[in-house]
Each structure stands twice: as C-alpha cells, then as structure tokens.
gemmi code that builds the backbone of each chain (N, CA, C; Angstrom):
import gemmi

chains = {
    "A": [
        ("UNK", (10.711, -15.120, 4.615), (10.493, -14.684, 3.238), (10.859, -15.814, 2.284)),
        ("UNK", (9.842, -15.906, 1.337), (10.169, -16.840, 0.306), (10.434, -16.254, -1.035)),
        ("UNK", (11.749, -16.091, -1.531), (12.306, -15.813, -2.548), (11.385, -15.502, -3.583)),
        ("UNK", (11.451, -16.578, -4.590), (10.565, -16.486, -5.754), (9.490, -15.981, -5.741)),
        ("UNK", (8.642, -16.765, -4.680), (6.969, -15.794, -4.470), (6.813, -14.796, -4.506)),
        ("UNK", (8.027, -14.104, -3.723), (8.157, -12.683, -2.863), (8.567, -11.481, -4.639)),
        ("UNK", (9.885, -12.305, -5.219), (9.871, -11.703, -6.335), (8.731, -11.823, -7.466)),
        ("UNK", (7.876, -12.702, -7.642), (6.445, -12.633, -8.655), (6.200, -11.551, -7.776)),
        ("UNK", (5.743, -12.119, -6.556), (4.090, -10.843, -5.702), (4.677, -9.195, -6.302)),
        ("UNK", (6.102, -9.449, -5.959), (6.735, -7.695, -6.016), (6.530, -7.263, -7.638)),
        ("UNK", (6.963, -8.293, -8.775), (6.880, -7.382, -10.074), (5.252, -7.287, -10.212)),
        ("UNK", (4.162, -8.420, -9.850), (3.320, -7.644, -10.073), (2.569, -6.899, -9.602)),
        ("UNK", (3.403, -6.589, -8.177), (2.692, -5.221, -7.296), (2.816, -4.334, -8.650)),
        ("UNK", (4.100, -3.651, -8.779), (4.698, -2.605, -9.746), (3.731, -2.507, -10.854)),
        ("UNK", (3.440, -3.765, -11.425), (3.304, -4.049, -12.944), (1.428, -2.821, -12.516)),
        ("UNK", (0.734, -4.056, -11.396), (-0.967, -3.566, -11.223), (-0.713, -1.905, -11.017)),
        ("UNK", (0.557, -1.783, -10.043), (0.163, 0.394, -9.661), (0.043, 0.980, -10.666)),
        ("UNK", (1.142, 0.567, -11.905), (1.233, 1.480, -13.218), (0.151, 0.980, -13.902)),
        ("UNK", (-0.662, -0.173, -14.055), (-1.794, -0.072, -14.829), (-2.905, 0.854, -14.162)),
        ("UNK", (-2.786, 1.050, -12.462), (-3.882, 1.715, -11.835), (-3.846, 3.010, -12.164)),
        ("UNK", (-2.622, 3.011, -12.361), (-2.803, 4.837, -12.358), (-2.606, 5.269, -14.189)),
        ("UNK", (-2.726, 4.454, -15.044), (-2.421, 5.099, -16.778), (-3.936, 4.581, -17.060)),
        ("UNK", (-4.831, 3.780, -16.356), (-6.126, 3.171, -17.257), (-7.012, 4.253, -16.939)),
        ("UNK", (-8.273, 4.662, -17.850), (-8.313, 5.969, -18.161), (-9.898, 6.024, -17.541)),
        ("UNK", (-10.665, 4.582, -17.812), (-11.973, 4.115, -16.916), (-11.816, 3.996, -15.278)),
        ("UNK", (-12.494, 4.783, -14.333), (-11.971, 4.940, -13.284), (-12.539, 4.042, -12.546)),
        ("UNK", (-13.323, 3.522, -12.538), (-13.693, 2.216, -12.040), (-13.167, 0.908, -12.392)),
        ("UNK", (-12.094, 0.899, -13.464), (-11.489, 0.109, -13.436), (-10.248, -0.107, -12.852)),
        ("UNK", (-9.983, 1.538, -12.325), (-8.667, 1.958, -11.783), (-8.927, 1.532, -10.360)),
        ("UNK", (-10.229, 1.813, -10.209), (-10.334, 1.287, -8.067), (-10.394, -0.546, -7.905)),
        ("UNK", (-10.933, -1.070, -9.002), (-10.812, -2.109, -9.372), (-9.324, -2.809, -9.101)),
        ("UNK", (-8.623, -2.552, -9.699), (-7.411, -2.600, -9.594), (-6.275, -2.388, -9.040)),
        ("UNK", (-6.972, -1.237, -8.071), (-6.434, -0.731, -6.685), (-6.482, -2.134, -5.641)),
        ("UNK", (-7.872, -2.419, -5.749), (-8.326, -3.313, -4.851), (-7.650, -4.775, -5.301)),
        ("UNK", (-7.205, -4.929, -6.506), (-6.612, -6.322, -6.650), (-4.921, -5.919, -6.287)),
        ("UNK", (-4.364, -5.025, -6.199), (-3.287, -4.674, -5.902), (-2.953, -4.376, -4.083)),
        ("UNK", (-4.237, -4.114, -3.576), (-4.083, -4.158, -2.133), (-4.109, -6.146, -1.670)),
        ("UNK", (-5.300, -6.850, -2.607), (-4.955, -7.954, -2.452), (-3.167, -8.637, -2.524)),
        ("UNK", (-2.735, -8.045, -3.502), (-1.126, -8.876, -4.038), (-0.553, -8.307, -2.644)),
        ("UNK", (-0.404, -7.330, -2.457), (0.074, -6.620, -0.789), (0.238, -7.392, 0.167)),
        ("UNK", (-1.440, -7.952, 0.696), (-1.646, -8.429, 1.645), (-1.132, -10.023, 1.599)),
        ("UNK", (-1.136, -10.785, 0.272), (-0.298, -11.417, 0.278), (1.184, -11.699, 0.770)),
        ("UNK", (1.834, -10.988, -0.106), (3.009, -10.336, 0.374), (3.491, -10.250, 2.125)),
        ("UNK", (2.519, -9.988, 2.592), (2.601, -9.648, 4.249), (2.479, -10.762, 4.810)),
        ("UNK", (1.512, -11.563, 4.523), (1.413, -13.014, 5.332), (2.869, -13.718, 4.611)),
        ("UNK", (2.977, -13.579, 3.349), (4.295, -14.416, 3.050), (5.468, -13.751, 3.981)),
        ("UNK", (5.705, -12.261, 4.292), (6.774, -11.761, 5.308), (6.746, -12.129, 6.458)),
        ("UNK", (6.098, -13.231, 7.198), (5.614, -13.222, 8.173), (4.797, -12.487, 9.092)),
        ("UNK", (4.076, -11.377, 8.449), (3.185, -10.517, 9.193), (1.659, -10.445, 8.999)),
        ("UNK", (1.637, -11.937, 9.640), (-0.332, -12.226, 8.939), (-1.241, -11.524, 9.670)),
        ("UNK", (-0.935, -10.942, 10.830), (-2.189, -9.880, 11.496), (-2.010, -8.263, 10.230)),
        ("UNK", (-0.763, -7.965, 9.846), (-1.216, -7.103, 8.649), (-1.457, -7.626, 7.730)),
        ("UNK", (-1.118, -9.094, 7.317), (-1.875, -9.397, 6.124), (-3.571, -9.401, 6.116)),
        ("UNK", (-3.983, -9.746, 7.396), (-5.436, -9.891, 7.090), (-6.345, -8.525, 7.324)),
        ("UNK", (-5.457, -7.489, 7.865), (-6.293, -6.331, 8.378), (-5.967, -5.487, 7.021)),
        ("UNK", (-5.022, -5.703, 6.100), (-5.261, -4.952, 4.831), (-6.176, -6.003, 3.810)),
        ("UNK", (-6.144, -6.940, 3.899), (-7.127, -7.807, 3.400), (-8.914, -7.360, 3.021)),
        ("UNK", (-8.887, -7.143, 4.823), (-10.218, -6.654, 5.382), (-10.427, -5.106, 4.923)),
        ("UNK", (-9.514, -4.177, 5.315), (-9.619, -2.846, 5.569), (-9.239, -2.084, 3.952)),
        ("UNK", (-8.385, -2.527, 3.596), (-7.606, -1.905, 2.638), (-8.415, -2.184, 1.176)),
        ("UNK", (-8.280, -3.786, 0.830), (-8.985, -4.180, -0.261), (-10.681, -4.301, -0.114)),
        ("UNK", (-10.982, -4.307, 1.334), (-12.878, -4.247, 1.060), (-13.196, -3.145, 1.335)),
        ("UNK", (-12.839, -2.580, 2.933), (-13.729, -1.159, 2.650), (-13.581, -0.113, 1.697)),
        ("UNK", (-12.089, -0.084, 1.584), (-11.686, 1.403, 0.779), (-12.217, 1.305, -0.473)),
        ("UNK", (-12.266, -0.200, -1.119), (-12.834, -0.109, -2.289), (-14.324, 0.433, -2.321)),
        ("UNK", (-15.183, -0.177, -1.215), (-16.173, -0.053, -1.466), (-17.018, 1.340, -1.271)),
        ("UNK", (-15.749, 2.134, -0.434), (-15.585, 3.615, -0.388), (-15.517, 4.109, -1.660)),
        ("UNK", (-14.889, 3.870, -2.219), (-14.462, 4.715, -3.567), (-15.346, 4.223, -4.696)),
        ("UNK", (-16.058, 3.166, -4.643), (-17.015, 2.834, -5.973), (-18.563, 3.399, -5.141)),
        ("UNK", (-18.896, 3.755, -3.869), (-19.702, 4.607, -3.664), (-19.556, 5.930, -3.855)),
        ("UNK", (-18.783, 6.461, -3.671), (-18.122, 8.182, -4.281), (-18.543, 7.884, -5.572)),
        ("UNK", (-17.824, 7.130, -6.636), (-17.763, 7.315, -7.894), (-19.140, 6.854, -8.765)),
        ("UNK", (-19.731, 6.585, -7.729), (-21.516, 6.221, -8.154), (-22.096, 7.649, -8.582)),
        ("UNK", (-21.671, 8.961, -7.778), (-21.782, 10.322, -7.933), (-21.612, 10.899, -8.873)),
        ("UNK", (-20.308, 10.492, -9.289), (-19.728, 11.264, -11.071), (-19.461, 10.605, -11.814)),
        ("UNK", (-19.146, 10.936, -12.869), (-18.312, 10.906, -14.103), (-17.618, 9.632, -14.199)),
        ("UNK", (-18.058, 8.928, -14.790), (-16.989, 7.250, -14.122), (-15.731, 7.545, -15.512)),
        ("UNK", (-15.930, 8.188, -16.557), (-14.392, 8.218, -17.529), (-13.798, 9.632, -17.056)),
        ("UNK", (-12.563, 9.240, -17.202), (-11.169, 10.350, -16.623), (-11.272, 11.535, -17.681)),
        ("UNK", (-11.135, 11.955, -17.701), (-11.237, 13.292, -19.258), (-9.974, 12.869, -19.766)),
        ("UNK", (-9.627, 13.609, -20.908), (-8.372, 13.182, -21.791), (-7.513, 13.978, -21.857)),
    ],
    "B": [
        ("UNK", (33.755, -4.481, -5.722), (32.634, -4.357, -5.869), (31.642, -5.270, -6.555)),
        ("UNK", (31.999, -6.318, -6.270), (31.128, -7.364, -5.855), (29.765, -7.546, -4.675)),
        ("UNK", (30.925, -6.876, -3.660), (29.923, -6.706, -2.851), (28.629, -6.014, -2.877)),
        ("UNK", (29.023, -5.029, -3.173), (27.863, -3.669, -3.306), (26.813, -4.150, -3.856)),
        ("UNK", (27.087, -5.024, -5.337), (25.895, -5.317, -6.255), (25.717, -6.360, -5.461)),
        ("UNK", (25.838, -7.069, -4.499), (25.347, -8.368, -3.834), (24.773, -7.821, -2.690)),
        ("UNK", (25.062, -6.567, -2.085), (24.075, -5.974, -1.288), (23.047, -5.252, -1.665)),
        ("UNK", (23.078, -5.194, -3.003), (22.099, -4.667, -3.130), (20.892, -5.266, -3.749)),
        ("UNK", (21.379, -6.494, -4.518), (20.597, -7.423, -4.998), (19.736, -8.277, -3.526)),
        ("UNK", (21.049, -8.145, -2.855), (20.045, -8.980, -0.868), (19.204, -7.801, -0.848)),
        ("UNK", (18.656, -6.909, -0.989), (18.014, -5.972, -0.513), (16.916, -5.208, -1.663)),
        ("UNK", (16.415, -6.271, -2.562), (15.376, -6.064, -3.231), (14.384, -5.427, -3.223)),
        ("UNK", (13.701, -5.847, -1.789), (12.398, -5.448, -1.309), (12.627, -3.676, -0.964)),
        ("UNK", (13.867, -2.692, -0.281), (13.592, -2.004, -0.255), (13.609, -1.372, -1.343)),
        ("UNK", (14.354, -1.498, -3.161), (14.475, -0.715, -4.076), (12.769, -0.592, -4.968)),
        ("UNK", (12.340, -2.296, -4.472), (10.433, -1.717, -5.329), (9.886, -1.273, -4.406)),
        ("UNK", (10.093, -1.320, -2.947), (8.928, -0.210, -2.638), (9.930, 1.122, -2.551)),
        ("UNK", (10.894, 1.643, -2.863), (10.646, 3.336, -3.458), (10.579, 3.322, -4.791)),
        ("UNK", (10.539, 2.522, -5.902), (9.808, 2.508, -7.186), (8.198, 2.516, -6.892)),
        ("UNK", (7.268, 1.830, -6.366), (6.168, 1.699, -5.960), (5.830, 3.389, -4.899)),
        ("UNK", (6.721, 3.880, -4.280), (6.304, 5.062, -4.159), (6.588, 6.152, -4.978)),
        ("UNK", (7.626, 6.103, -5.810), (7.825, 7.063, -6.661), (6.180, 6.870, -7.716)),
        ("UNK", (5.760, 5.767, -7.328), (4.519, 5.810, -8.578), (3.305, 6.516, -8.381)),
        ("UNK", (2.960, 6.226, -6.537), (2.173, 7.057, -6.132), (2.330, 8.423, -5.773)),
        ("UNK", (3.569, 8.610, -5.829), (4.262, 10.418, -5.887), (3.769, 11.126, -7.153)),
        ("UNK", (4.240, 9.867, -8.241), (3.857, 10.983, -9.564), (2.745, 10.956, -9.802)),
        ("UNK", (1.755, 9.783, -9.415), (0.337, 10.205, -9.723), (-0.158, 11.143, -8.732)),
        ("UNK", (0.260, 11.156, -7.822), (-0.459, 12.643, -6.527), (0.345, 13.531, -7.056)),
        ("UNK", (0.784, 14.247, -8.094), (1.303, 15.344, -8.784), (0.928, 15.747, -9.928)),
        ("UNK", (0.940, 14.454, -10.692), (1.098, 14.582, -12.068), (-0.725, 14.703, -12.748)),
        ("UNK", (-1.442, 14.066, -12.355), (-2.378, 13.052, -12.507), (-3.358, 14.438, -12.633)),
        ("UNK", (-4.596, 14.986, -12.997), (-5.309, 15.887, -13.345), (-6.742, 15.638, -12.336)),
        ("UNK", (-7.272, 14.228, -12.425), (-8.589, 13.828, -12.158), (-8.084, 13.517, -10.335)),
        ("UNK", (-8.838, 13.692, -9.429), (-8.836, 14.166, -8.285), (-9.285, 12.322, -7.955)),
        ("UNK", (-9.860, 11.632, -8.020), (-9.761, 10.309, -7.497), (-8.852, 9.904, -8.066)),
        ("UNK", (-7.902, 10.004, -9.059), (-6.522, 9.385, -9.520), (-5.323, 9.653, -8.744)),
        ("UNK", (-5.205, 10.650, -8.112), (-4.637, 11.409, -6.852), (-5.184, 10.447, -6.045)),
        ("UNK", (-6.225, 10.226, -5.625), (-6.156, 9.278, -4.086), (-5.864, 7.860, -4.611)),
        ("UNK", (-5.906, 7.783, -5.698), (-4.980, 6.047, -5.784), (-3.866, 6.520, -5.789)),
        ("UNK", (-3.219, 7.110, -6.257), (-1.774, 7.396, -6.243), (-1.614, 7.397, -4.410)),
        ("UNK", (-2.036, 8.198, -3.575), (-2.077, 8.354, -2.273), (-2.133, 7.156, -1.411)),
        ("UNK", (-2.772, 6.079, -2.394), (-2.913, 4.648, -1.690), (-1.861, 3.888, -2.332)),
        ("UNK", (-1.328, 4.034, -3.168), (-0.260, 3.203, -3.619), (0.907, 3.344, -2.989)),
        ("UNK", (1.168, 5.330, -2.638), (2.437, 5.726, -1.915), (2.112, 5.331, -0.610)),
        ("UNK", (1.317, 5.399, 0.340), (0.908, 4.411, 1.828), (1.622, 3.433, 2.121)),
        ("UNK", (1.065, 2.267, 0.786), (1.209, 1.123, 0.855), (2.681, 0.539, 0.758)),
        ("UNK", (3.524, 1.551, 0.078), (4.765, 1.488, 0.014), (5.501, 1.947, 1.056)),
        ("UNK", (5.277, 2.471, 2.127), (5.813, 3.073, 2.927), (5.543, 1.566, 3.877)),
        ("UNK", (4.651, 1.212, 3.904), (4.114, 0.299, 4.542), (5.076, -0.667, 4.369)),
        ("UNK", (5.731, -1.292, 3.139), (6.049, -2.222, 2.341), (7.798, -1.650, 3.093)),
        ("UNK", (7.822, -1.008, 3.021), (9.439, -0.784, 3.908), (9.722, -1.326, 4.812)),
        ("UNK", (8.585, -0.704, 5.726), (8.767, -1.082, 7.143), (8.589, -2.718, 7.887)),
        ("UNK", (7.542, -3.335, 7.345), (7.569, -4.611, 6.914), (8.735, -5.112, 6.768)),
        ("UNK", (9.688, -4.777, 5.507), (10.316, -5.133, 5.427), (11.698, -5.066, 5.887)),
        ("UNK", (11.402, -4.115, 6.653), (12.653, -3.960, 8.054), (12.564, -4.754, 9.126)),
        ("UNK", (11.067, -5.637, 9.208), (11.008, -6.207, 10.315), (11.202, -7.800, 9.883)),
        ("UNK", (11.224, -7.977, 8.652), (11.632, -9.411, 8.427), (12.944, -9.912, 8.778)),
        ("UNK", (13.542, -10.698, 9.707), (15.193, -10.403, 9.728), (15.629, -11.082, 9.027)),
        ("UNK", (14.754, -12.162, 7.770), (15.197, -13.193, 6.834), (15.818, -12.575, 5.736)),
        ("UNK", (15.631, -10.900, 6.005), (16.440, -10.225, 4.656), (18.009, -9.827, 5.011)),
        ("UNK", (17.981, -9.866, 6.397), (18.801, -9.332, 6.933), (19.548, -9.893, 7.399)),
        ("UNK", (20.383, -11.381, 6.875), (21.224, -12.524, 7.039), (20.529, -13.620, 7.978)),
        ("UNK", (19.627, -13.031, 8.851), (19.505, -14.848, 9.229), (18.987, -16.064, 8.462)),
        ("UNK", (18.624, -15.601, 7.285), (18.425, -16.736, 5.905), (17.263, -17.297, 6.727)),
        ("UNK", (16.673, -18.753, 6.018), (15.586, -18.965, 6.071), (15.507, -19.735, 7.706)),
        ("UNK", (13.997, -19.760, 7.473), (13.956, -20.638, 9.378), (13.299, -19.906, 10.493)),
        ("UNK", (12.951, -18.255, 9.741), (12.448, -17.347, 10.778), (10.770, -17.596, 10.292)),
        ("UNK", (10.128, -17.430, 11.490), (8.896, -17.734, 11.617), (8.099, -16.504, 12.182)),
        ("UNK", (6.783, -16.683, 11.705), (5.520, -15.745, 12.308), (5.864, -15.067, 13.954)),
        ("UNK", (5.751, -14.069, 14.470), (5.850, -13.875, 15.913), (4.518, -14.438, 17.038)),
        ("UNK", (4.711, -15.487, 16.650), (3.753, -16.554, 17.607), (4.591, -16.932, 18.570)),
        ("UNK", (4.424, -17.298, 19.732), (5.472, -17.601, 20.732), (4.455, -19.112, 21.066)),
        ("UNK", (4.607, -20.389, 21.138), (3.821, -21.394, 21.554), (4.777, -21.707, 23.019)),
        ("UNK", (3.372, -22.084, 23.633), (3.118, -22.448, 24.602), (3.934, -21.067, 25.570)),
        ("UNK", (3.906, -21.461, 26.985), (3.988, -20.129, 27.807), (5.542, -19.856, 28.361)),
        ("UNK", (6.176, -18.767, 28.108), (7.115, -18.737, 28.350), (7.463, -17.364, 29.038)),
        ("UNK", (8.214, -17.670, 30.495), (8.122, -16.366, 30.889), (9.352, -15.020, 30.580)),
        ("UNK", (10.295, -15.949, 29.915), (11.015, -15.036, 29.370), (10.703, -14.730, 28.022)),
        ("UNK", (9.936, -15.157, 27.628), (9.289, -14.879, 26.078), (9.869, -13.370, 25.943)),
        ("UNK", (9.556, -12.247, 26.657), (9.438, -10.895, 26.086), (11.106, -10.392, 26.485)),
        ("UNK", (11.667, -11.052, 26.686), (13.234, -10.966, 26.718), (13.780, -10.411, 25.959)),
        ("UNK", (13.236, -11.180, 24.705), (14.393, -10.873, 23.469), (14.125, -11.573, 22.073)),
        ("UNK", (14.571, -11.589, 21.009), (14.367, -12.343, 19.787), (13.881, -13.198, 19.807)),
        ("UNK", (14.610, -14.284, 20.664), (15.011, -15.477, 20.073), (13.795, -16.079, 21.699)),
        ("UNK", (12.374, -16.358, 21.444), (12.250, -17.123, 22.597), (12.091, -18.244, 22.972)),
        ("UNK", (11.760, -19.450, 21.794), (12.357, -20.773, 22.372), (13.439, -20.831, 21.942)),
        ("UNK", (14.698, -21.925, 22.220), (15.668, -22.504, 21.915), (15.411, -22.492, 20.491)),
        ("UNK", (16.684, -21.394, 19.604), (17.017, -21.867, 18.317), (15.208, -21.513, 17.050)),
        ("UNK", (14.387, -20.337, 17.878), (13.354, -20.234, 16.880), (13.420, -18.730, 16.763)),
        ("UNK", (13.800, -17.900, 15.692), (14.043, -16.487, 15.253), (12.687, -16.589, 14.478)),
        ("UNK", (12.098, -15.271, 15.334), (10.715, -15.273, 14.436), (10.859, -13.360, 14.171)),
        ("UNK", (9.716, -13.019, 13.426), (9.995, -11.711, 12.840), (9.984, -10.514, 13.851)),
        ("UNK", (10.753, -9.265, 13.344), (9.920, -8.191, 14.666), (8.565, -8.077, 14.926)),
        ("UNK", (7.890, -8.102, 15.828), (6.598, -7.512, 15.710), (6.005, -6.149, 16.293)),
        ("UNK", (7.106, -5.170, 16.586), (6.568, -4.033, 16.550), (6.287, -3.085, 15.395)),
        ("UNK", (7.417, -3.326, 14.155), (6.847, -2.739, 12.975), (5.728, -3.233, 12.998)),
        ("UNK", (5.517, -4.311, 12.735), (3.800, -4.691, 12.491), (2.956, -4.115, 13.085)),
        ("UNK", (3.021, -3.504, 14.158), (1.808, -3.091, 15.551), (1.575, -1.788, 14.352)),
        ("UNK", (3.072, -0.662, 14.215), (2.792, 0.297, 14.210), (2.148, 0.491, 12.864)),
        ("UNK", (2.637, -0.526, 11.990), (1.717, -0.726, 10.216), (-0.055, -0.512, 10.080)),
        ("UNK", (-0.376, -1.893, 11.418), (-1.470, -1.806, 11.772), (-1.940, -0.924, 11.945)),
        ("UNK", (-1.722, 0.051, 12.291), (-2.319, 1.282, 12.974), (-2.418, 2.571, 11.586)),
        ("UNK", (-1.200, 2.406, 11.270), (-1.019, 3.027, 9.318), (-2.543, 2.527, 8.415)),
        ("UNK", (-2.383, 1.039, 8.695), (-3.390, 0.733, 7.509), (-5.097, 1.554, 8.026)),
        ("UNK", (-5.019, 1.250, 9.356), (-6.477, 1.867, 9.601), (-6.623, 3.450, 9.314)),
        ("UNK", (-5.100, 4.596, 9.577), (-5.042, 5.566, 9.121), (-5.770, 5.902, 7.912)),
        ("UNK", (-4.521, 4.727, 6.866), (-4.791, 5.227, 5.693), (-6.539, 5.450, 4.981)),
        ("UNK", (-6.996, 4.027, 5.381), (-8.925, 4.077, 5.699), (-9.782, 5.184, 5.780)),
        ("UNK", (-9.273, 5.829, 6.792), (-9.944, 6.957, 7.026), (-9.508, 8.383, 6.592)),
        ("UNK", (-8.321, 8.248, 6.314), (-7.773, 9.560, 5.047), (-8.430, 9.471, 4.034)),
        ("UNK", (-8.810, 8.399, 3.247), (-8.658, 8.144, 1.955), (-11.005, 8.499, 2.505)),
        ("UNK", (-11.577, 7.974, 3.405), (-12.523, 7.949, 3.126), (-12.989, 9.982, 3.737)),
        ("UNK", (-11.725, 10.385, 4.441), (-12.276, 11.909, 4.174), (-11.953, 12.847, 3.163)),
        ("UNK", (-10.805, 12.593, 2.229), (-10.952, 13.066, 1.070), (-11.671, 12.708, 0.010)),
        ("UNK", (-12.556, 11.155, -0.014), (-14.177, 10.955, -0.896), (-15.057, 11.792, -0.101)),
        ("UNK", (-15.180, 11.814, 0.734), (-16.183, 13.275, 1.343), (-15.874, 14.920, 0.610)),
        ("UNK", (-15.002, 14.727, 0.333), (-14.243, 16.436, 0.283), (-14.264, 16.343, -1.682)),
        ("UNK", (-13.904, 15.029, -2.234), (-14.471, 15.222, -3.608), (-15.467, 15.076, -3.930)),
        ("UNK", (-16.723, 14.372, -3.072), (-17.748, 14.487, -3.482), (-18.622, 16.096, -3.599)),
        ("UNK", (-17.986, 16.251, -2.317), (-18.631, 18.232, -1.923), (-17.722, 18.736, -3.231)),
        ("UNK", (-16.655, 18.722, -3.885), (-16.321, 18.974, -5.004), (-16.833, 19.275, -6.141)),
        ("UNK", (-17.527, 17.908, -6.098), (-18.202, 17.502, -7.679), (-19.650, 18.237, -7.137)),
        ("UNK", (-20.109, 18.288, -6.402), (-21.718, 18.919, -5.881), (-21.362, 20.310, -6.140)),
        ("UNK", (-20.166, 21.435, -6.131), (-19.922, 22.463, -6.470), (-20.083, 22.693, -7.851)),
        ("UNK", (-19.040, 22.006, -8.492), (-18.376, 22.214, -9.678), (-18.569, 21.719, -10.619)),
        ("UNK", (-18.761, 20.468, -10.373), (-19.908, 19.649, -11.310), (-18.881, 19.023, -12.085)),
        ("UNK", (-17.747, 18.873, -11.045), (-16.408, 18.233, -11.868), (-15.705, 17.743, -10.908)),
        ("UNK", (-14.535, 16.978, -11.026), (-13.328, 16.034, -10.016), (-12.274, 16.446, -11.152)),
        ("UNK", (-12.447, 17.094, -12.469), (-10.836, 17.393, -13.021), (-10.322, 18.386, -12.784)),
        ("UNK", (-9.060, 18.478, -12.239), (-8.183, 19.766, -10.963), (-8.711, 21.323, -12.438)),
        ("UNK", (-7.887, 20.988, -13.330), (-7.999, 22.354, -13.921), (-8.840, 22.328, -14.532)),
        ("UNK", (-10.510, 22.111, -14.981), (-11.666, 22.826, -15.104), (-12.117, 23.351, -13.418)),
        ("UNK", (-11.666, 22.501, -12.329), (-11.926, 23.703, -10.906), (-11.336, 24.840, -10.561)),
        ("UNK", (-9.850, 24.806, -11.030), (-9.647, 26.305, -11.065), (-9.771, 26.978, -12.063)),
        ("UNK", (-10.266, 26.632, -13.015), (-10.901, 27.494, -14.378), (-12.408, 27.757, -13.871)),
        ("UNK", (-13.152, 27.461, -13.057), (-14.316, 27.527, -12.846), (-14.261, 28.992, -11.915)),
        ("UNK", (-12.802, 28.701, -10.682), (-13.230, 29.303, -9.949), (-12.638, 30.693, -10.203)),
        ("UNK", (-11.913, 30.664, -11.166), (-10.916, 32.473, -11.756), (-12.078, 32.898, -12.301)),
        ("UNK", (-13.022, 32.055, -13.185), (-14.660, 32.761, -13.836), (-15.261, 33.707, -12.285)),
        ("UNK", (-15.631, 33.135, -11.445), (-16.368, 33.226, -10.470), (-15.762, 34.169, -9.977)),
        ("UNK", (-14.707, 34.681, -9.762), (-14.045, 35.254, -9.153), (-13.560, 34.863, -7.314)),
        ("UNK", (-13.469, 33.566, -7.313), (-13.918, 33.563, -5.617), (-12.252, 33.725, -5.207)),
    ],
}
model = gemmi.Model(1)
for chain_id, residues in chains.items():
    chain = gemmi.Chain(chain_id)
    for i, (resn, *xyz) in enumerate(residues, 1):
        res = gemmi.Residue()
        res.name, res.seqid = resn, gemmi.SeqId(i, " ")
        for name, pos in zip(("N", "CA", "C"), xyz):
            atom = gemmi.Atom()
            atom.name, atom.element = name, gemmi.Element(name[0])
            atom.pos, atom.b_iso = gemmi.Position(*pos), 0.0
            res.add_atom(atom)
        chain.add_residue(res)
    model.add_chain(chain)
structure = gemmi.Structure()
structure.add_model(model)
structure.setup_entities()
C-alpha cells in the first residue's frame, strides 16, 4: 500500500458515491458509478490485488454500466423530485 | 491514549469503507427511484469488498512497506508453505482476493437481475418511483 495515493483514491471514492447517489439526472448517476468502480479498481492494483483490480475493471466498470444505460434506454432518464 | 488514536489513524482503510457503506445503506433505504437503490447496492458491495481487501494487505497490518503482489517467481516447492516464500519477500494474502473475485462476478449478475425486474416494473406501471407503485397498486386493488 502506498500511503498518499491510497488516501487521494479513498477521499475520492467517498467524495464520487455521494455525488452518485444526490445527482438527480440518472444517467449521470450510472456515469459516475462507473467512474467510481474505476477509482476502486485502482485502489486494488495499488493494494496489491491486480487480478481484482482488472476483473472489476472489466466486470464492474464495463458491463454493469453498460447494463444499466441499456435498462435506462427504457425510461424516464430524470429522477422525480 | 495515544495509542488508540494511532490505531486508529493505522487503520484508515477500514473506517471509509463503513462510511462508503453506510452510503450505499442509506441510498438502498432512503432513495425513492428504484435504479438509485441499485447504485446504492453497488456502492454497499463494493465496500464490503474494500474491507476484505483490505484485510488481506499485511502492509496495514505492521509489516510496513516491501510487501509485494502474490506472484511467487520462479518455482518453488515450498512456495504453498506459508507467507513468506522466497527468502525475506512478504507478499499479500491471496485468498481474500480469490473469494472478492467471485463477489465481484456475484455482484454482476445481481445487479443485472434486478434491471430485468425494473424493467418488468416500468412495463407495468409505467414508473421506477417506489411510491407512485404502491399508489398505483392500493388504486388497483391488487
């Protein structure tokens, strides 16, 4: 583990979840999901665990996203108020 | 009590990921719109994830820096012995990792059968926000 890195990657894990979950455009929220699974997978190769860094890389930040912006092709892309 | 705040400051990584799950807790509670719930669901995952990880790093856990990837080079037949398998090289656990691996592909396929289950949602109801569906369905009587 590398100190400093490890503390940036971590505040702006925190910082991206709370923008994912208060931004009110929901495609900007999976958006942001997906740049927050990126900071993650970072995180993991910096812990020394690069076979989970690259399988959330792969799995986490491409398919799921691309799961959830096909769902949301279906409805309503703004959150109600 | 010196100590305490110095153990607890060594032990960073586990206090943001239960902040990072308390986030996806309150959005899978709090949150109204039914895909805001499955990010919340992926954020709390990922934090659970982010624990265990970090139980397997032992660089948090006093052996300070110098620990390396669980690569073992070249062939060693006591390799599966124990920690430490060349002379003087501490590399990370790698069974948390196996069992993470196996989490992350979980989480994949949770997350892609509840977009099945909100889409049949929205094809009902003609909505993904929780309380116009049970306002829909006390009308209906179902």
């Amino acid at each position: 583990m590398i100190i400093p890195i490890d503390l940036l990657a971590l505040f702006f894990l925190v910082v991206i979840a709370l923008a994912a979950i208060t931004v009110r455009d929901l495609l900007a929220a999976i958006v942001l999901l997906s740049a927050y699974s990126f900071v993650i997978a970072a995180v993991w190769v910096e812990m020394h665990a690069v076979d989970v860094g690259f399988t959330e890389a792969a799995v986490g930040a491409g398919a799921t996203t691309a799961f959830m912006i096909a769902a949301l092709a279906r409805m309503k892309r703004e959150e109600k108020r | 009590m010196e100590w305490l705040v110095e153990e607890i400051l060594a032990k960073y990584n586990y206090w943001i990921s239960i902040v990072l799950m308390l986030i996806g807790f309150y959005a899978m509670i709090a949150k109204n719109n039914l895909m805001k719930k499955l990010i919340g669901l992926n954020i709390f995952q990922t934090a659970i994830i982010l624990f265990f990880i970090s139980l397997s790093d032992v660089s948090i856990g006093g052996w300070g820096g110098g620990v390396t990837e669980p690569i073992v080079k070249g062939t060693l037949p006591w390799a599966a012995a124990g920690h430490v398998a060349e002379e003087g090289v501490v590399y990370a656990n790698p069974l948390p990792h196996v069992l993470m691996l196996t989490a992350i592909v979980v989480l994949a396929a949770t997350t892609a059968v509840a977009l099945a289950l909100v889409i049949r949602i929205h094809e009902e109801y003609g909505t993904i926000e929780e309380d116009e569906v049970i306002e829909k369905e006390r009308e209906h009587g179902v």
